[in-house]
N, C-alpha and C positions, 0 to 999 in steps of 0.2 A: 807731436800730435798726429793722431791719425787722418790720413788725406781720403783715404779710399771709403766711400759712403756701405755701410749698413743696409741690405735686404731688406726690407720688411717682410712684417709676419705677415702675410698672406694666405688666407684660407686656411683648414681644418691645419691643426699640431695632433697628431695622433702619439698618445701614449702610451707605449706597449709594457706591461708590470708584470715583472717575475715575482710569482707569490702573493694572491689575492688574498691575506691573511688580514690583521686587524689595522696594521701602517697603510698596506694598502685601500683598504675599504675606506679607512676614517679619510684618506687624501681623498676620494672619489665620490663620497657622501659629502664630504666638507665640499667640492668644490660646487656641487651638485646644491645642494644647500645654498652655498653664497650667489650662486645665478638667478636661483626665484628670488633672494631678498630676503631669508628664510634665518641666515648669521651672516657677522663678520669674521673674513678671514684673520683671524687674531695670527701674532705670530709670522705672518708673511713678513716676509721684504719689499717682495716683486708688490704686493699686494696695497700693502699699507706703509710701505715704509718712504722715505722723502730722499731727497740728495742735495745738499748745499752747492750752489755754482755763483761764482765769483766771491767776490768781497761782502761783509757780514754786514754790509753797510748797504747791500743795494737788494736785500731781501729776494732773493731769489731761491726757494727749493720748491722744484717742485716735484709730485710725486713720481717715484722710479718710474715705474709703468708707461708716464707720459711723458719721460725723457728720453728713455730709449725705445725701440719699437718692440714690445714684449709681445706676447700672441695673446690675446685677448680668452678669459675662461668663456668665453662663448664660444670659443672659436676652437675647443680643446677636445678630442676625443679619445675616450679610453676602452684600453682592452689587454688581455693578458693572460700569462701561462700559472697554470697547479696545480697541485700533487690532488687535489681534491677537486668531483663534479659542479661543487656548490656556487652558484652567482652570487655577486657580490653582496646581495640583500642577503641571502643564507649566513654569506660567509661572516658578515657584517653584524647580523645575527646573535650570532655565534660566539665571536670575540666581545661582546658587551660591554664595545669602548661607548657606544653612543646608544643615546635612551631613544626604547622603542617609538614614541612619539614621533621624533625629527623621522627616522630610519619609515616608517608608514608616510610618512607626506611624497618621501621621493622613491616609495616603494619600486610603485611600476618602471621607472626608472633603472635602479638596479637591479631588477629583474635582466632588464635586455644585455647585461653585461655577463656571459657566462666562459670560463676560463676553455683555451686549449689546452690541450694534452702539455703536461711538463717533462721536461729532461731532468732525472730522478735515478738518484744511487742510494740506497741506504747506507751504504760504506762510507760515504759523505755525511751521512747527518743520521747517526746511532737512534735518535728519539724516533722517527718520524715511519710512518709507512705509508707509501703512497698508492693509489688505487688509480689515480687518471693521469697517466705516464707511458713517454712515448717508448716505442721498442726501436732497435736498428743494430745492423748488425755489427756494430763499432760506434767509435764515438765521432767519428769525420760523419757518418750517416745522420746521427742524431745534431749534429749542428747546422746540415743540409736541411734537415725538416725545420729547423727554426729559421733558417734563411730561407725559407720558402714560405711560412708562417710572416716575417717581416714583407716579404716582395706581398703577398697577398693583401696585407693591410694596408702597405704605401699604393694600392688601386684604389683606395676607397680616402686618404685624404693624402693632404698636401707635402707634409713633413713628417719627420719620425721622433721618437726619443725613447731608449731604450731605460728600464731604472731596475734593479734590483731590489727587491723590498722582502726576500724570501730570507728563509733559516740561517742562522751561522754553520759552516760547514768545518769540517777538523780542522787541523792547523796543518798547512801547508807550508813549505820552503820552496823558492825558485830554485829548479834544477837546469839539469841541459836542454830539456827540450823547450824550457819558457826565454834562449838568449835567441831566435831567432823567428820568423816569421815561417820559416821551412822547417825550421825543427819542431816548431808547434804544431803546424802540419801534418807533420810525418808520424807526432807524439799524436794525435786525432785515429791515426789510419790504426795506428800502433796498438789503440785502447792504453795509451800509459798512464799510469796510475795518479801521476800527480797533475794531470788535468780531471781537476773536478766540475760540478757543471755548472757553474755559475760562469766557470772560464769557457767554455761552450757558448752558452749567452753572449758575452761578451766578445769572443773571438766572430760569431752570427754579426752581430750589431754593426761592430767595425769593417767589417768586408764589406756589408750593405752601406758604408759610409754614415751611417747612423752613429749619433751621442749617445755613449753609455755611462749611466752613476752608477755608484755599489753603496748600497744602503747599510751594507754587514759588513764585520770584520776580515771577509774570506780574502786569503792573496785570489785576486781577479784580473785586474788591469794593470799591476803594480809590478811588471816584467818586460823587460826590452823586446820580446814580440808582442804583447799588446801596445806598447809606445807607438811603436814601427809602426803597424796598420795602422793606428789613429793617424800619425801623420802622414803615410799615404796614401787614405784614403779621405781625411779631411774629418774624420771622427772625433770631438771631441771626448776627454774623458778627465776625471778630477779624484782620482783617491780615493778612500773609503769608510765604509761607517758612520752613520747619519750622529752628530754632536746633541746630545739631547738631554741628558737628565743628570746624573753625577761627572760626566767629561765637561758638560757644559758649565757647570759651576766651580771644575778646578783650571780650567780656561781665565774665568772672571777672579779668581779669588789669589790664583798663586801669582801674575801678574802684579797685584795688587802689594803683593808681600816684598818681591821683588824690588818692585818701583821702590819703596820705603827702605828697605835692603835690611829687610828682617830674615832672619833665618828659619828653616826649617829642619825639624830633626826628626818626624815621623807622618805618616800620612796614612790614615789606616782606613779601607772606604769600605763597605760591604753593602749589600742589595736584596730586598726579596723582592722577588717576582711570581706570579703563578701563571700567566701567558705561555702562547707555545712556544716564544721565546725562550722563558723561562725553562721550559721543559726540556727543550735543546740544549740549552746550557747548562742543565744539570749530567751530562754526558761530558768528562773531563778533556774528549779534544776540541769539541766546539768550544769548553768553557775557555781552552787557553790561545783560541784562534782571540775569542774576547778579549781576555789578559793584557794577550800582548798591546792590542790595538787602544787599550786602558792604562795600560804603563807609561806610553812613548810621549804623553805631553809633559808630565813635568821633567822629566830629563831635558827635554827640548826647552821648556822655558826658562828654569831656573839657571841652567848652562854653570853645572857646576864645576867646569874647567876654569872658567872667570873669576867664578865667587866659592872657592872651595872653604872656607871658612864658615862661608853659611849653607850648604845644600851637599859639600865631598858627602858625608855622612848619611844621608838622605835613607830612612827606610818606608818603603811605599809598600803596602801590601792592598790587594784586591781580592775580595769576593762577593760572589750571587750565588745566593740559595732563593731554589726553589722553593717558593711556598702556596699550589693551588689555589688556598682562600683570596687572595689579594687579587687571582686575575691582570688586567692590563696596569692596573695602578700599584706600579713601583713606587717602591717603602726605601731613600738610600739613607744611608748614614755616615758622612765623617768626623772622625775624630784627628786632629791637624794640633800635634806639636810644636808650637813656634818659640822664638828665642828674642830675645829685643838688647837693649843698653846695656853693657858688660854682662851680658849672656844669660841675664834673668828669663828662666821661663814660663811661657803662657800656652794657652790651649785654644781652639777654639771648635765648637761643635757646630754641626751642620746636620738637620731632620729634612730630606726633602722628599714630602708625599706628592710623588710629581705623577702622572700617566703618560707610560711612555707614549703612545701611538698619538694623544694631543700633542703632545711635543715634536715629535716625526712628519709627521701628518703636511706642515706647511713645510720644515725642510725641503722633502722629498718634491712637492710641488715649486718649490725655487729654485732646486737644481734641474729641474726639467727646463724650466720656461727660462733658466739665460744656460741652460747647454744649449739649446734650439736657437739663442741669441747669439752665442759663440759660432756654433756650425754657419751663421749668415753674416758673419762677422769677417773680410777678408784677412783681418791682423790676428784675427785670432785661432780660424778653423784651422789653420795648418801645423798649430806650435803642438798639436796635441793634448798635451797638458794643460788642464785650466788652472793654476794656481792661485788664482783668483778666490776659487770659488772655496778656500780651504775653511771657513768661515763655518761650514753648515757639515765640517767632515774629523771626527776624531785621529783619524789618520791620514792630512793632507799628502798628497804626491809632487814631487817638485822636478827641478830635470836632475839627472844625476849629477850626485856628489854635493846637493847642495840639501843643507838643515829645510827641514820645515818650520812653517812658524806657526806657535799655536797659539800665542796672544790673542785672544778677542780682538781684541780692540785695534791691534796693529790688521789682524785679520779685516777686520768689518773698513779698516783705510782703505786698505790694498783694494778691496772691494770696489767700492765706493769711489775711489783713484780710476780705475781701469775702464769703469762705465765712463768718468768724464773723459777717460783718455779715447776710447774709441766715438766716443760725441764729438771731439774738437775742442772738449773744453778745457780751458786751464786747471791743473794739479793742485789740490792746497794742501799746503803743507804747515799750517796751523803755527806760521810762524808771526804774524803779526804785527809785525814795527811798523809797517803802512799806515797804521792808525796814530802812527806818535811821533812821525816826519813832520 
């Protein structure tokens, strides 16, 4: 158990968001929203969700928030960088996740949130053109001005936390210059290519000892010189790609298969979208920066080395099409060939009209308020890596050489484990004979 006590949250959490687009607004509006009394943060953890401690016998859960010391949404301030002039109300606007009604109440509100200059490559993201982006004469210059953007904002409140919530960018591979913290550096001075700017962000965040999340598919933090600065400067960081609509339900559903040890012989998922998401992702490197970070869970859960009888054969295919009329609210569909009792087989379908940015919205706000818990955390600011937090990330990050775990449910333990472990409190391990001693 953990000896060493927990920081508290004390005074403002400022949260600094790359990409004031529709994730970001609805997190900002929503929390904006649940402060008057106006909704409930549906979807939260940190928010609404509870934590069992001790034995089922002495009725103890009570909610997360008030077991551990989270930073309070009063207590939370936000701001952040885009390609576009527009304040959050504009921006907010604009993406037409949330009816004008709510968006009027906390107008004036989002008004006073209007974005800095962003760090902007079109070579990184084919769809997109940006108007309010910084210049510099290299890319070490332009991550200067964002570490000068964080020092500015850490005057005005207490704590920081960095979040990604911008476009998917091409598909990058770790090369030489992501294995060290000087070659990153050097790769900065250099303009080399395979620093794109999220990794800018990131590389900013970390030096400032600042928590960073990556809300997108982009390799970001997922290279042994982003590791390295987190752990020497006490930065937390967790993986990538916020778990929300089609990942989220083959998270819950191929577990399920699993456990019963039914087989799978095809997995066919596809998506429309008409968001600017959507419109990113109709440019084929962004789409397979997607792809990938949409493939890697059922290889990881099914572990067809173990069970090659049921999953060797496994064909998963993935697509998103653009389709403008649909806007924020993602249309996905799988279609899921399974096998049962001497290999008879079965189907099953799946229609889920879900909206991405409702579904992102609390993620993105849970991975803030316990990365800011980790950073005050002394077991935990130093490891780096939050593994914990794989729960809320289609591409958890883990330390090297070691599988990630995409189980929900083993997910939402490990979770749920790690708060009681740094509280003091006993592990459960949902084994149960206590009761029949």
């Amino acid at each position: 158990m953990s000896t060493e006590k927990i920081a508290p949250a004390k005074g403002k959490l400022g949260v600094m968001v790359v990409g004031l687009g529709a994730v970001a607004t609805t997190m900002i509006a929503g929390v904006e929203a649940v402060r008057r009394g106006l909704a409930k943060p549906i979807g939260s953890l940190t928010q609404m969700g509870t934590i069992r401690l001790g034995k089922r016998t002495e009725n103890r859960s009570p909610l997360i928030k008030e077991f551990v010391p989270l930073a309070d949404l009063n207590d939370v301030v936000f701001t952040g960088w885009d390609i576009f002039e527009d304040n959050v109300y504009e921006s907010a606007a604009h993406a037409k996740v949330l009816d004008e009604k709510l968006l009027d109440q906390i107008k004036p509100y989002l008004e006073t949130i209007k974005p800095l200059p962003a760090v902007f490559d079109q070579y990184y993201v084919k769809r997109l053109h940006g108007t309010h982006v910084k210049q510099g004469k290299n890319k070490r210059d332009l991550a200067n001005q964002v570490i000068e953007d964080i020092r500015n904002f850490k005057k005005t409140v207490d704590r920081v936390v960095v979040i990604w919530a911008a476009s998917t960018e091409i598909f990058l591979q770790p090369t030489a210059v992501h294995q060290s913290i000087e070659a990153f550096e050097k790769g900065l001075e250099d303009n080399d290519v395979s620093i794109a700017p999220s990794q800018i962000y990131a590389y900013a965040a970390l030096s400032e000892g600042v928590p960073f999340a990556n809300g997108a598919p982009n390799l970001t933090v997922d290279n042994p010189a982003m590791v390295a600065l987190s752990k020497k400067n006490h930065a937390p960081i967790c993986g990538r790609d916020f778990k929300t609509g089609q990942t989220f339900m083959k998270t819950v559903l191929a577990p399920a298969f699993k456990t019963r040890l039914l087989g799978v012989k095809g997995w066919f998922s596809t998506n429309i979208l008409g968001n600017r998401d959507g419109e990113v992702l109709d440019d084929p490197q962004s789409f397979k920066t997607k792809e990938e970070s949409k493939l890697d869970s059922l290889e990881y859960i099914f572990q067809p080395e173990l069970y090659p009888d049921l999953y060797k054969d496994l064909y998963h295919k993935i697509r998103i099409n653009y389709y403008p009329p649909r806007g924020d609210d993602k249309e996905a569909w799988d279609n899921i060939d399974i096998f049962g009792w001497l290999g008879y087989p079965m189907q099953i379908k799946v229609n889920f009209l879900c909206r991405d940015s409702i579904l992102a919205a609390p993620v993105a706000l849970d991975l803030v308020l316990f990365l800011d818990l980790a950073k005050r955390t002394p077991e935990l600011q130093s490891i780096g890596v939050q593994e914990w937090l794989s729960f809320y990330l289609k591409a958890p990050q883990t330390a090297e050489g070691l599988k990630p775990e995409h189980d929900l449910f083993i997910q939402s333990m490990k979770l749920k484990n790690t708060l009681r472990h740094i509280a003091g409190e006993e592990l459960i391990t949902h084994l149960g004979l206590e009761y029949y001693d």
